[in-house]
N, C-alpha and C positions, 0 to 999 in steps of 0.2 A: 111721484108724490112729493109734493111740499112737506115737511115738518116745521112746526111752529110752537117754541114752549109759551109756557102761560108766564114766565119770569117772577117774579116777588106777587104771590098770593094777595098782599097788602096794599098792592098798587096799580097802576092804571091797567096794569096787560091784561089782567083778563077783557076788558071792558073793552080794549082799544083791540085788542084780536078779534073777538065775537063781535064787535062792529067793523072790520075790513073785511073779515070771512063771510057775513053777511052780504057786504057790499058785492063781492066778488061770484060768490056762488051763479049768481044768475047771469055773469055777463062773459064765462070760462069754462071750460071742460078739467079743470085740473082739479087735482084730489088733493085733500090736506089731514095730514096728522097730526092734530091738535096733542101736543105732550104736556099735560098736568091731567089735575082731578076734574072730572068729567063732572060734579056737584057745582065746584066752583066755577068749571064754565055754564053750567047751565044758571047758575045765579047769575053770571053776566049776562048774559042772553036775556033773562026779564028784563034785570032792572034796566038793559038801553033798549030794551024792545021791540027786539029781532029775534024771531025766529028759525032758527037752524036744524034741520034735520042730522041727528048725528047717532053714529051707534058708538057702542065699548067694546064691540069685540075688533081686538086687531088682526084679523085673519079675514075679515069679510070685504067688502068690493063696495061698500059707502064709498063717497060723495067725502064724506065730516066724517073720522075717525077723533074719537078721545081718549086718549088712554093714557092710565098714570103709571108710570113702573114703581112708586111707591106705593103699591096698593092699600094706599090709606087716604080718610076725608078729613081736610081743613077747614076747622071750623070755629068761628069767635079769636083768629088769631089778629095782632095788633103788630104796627110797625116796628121792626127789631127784632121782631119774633124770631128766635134762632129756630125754630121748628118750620118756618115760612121761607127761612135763611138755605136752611138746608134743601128743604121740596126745592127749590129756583137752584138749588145747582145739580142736582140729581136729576130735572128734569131736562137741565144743559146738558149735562154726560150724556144721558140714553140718547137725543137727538143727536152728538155728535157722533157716538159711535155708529147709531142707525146709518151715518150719512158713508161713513169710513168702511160698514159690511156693505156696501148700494142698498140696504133696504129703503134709504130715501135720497131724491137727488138733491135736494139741499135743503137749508136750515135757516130758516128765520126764529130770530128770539126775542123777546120780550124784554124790559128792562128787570134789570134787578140791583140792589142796592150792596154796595161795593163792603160800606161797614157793616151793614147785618150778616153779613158772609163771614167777613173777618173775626167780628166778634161772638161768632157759631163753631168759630175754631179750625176754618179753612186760612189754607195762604192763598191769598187771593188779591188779585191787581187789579181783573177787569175781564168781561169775559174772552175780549178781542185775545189776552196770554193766556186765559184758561186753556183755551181751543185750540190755540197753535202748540200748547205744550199735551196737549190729550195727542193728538196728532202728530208728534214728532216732526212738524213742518219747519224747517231749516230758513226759510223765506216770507217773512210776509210780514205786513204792514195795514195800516189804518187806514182807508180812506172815506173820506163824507165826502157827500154830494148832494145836490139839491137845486132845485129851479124856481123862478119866480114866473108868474103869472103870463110872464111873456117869454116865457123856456128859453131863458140866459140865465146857462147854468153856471156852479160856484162847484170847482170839484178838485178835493183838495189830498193829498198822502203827507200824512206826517212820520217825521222825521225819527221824535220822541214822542211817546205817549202821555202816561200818569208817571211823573215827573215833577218834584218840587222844584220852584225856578229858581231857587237857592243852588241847583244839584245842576241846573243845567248847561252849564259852559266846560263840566269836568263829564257829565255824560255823553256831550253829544261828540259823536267821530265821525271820520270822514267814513269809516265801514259804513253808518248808521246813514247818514247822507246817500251814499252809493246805493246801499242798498231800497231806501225811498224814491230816489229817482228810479232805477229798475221794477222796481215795483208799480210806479206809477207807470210805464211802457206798458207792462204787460197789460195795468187797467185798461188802458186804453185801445190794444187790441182787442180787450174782451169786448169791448163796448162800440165798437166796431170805427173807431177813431184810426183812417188812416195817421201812422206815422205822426202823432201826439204831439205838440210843442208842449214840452213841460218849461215851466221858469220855477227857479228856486229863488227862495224867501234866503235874505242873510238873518241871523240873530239878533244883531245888532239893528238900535237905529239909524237908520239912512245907511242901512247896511256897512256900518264902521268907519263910513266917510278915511279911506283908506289904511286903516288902522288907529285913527286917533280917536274912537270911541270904540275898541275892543277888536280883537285881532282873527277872530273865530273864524271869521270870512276868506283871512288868507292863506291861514295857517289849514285850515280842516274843508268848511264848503267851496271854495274854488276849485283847491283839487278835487274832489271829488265831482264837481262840473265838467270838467276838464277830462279827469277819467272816462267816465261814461259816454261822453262825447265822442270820445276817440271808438268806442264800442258801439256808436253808430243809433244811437238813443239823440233825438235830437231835442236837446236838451240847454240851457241858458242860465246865467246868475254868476252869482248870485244879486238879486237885487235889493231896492228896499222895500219890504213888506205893503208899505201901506201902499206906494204905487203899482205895484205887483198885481194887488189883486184887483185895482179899479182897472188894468189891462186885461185883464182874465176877463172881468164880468164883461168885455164889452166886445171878447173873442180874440183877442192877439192871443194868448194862449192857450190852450187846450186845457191843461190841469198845471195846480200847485204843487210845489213841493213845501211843505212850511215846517219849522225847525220845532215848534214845541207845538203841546195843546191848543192855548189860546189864542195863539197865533192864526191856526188853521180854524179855529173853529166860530170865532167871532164875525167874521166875515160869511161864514156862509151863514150863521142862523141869523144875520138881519138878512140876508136874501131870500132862507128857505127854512126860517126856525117853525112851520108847520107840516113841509115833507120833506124833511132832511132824512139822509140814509148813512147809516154805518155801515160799512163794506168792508170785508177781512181779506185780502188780496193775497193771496201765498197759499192758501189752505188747498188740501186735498179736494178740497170739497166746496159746493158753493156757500155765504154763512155773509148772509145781511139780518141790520138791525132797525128799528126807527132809533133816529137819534134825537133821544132825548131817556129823562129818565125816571124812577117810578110814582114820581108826584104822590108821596102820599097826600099831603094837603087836599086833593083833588079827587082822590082816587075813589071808587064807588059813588061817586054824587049822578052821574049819568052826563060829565060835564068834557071828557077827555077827548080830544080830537083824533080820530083815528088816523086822519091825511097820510104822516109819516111809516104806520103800521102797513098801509095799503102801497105807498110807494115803496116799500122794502120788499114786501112782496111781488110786487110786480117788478120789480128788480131782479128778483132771485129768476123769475120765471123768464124774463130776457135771457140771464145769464146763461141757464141750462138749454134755453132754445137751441136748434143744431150746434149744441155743445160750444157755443163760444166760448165759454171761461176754459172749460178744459182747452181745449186748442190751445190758448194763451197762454196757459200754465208750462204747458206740456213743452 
């Protein structure tokens, strides 16, 4: 069984679940447990209108499970809503932990919005740290992925996460390096990519043009190219970004390794900003996202694209298939 929370009440997830769920139901045998209020999914469910059979009790042998472990209904809440703030991470915890007892074999979530969390009086970074710190996973990293219309894909592990780029030349280490390249290996066994060509992104432009636009490359990312290399991860860089990835989309490489946020993630939403995926690589457990995030502006009009919601899901369900991820982890 899939679990799937609803993420920020206020924003597109319900809408964009109860349209992938919909979509999927008829064309898979697998079972999903929808984690939030079963109200506000069934309000999704009108107003994009789709139909889903779903029960609330969670003990029963449905198809569509819904169940909120806050046993309470969201109703007339607005964006910011610390009460909206809180259901989106409480309904994170129960799926994570569901995934950690096996009661589910992994986790897809919804978006949820980083400041209404914060300002609900969580410390909170993002769910990608929420979940690796619920978990006690020692290992793990970010990756997106995504394809355009001609499946040339754009599949990328960063480096740094949420990270002001003010902060970034004293954050990033050769550990953090290392450990994105390894991370990105293991992706690629999951995903059944013999032996992975990863190329790393330098920080710098034109990757420091040898130290004389910033030393980051030779001091911290090379060695850690170098490291890993010798550990048999067939792996390259560091180079410059923006040629990097015009080599990737066109398959000289397999996956990215890119140093910060924007770095990695510009490149792939012009390729795949309507089925882009957030992949958490390190986790006990399997734990994709769509990437993107809770558009309020958008949210309830019947306007939200579900594409990315559905390729995260069907992601998770590759994943778990004769257990690739675990193997890779393992």
């Amino acid at each position: 069984m899939i679990g799937i929370t609803l993420g920020d009440p206020c924003g597109v997830g319900p809408e964009v679940v109860a349209k992938a769920v919909a979509s999927l139901i008829n064309s898979d045998s697998e079972k999903y447990l929808i984690i939030g209020d079963p109200e506000l999914f069934l309000r999704a469910c009108k107003q994009s209108g789709v139909k889903i059979p779903f029960s609330t009790d969670i003990s029963c042998n449905s198809r569509v499970i819904v169940y909120n472990p806050l046993n309470k209904h969201l109703k007339n809440l607005t964006p910011g809503n610390p009460e909206a703030a809180t259901a989106a991470v409480e309904w994170l915890k129960y799926g994570a932990i569901a995934c950690l007892e096996g009661k589910l074999d992994a986790l897809v979530t919804a978006p949820v919005n980083k400041e209404s969390i914060i300002n609900a009086g969580f410390e909170f970074v993002g769910q990608t740290e929420f979940l690796a710190n619920l978990s006690n996973a020692k290992k793990t990293a970010m990756m997106l992925l995504g394809a355009d219309d001609r499946e040339r894909w754009i599949r990328v592990v960063l480096a740094t996460t949420h990270i002001p780029i003010k902060r970034l030349s004293e954050t990033l280490t050769r550990e953090k390096v290392e450990l994105a390249i390894e991370m990105a290996a293991v992706a690629g066994k999951a995903l059944g990519i013999h032996n992975a060509k990863i190329g790393v992104c330098g920080l710098n432009p034109h990757a420091g043009e040898g130290g004389k636009i910033g030393d980051e490359e030779i001091h911290v990312i090379k060695p850690a190219v170098e490291c890993m290399a010798k550990r048999g991860i067939n792996v390259y860089g560091p180079f410059a970004a923006d040629a990097l990835f015009y080599h990737h989309f066109i398959g000289k490489y397999d996956i990215v390794v890119a140093m910060y946020h924007d770095q990695g993630l510009a490149p792939l939403k012009m390729v795949a900003f309507e089925n882009g995926i957030n992949w958490t690589v390190g986790l006990p457990f399997v734990r994709t996202s769509p990437d993107h995030g809770t558009a309020y502006d958008i949210a309830w009009k019947n306007v939200a694209n579900p594409s990315s919601t559905i390729s995260a899901i069907n992601l998770a369900k590759r994943l778990i298939a004769n257990n690739s991820y675990k193997n890779a982890v393992s």
